[in-house]
C-alpha positions in Angstrom: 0.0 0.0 0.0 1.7 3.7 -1.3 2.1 6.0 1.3 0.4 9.6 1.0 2.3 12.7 1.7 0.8 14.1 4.8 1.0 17.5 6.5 1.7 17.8 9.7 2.2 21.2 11.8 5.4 21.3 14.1 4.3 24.5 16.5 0.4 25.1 17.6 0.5 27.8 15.1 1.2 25.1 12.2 -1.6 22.7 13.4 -3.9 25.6 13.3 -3.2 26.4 9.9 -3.3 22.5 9.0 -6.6 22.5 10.5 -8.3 25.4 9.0 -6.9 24.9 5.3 -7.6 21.3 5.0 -3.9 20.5 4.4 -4.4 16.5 4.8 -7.4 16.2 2.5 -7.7 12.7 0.4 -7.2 14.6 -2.9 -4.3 16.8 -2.0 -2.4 14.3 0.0 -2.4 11.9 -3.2 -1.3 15.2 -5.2 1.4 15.5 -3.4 2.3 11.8 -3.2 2.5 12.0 -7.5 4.7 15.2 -7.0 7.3 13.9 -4.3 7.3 10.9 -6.9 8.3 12.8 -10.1 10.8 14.8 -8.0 12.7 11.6 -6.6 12.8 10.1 -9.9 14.6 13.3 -11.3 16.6 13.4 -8.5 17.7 9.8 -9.0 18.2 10.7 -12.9 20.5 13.5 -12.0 22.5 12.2 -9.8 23.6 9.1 -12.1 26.8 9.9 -13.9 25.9 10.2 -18.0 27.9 7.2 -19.9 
């Protein structure tokens, strides 16, 4: 089962706005998730040394 790329506020301040946006939604979460994805794999391209 994939993971989803949560939020998660580190002061009360940051839970607050968590809370009040709707940071963890579903939808967003699995937005994220396909982001984070597309950025490792270009991060994993770049750092291979070209032949």
């Amino acid at each position: 089962m994939a993971q989803l790329a949560s939020v998660h506020g580190k002061t009360q301040r940051g839970e607050k706005t968590e809370q009040l946006l709707g940071l963890n939604r579903t939808d967003l979460r699995a937005y994220r998730s396909k982001q984070l994805k597309k950025l490792w794999f270009i991060a994993q391209r770049a750092s291979v040394p070209a032949p």
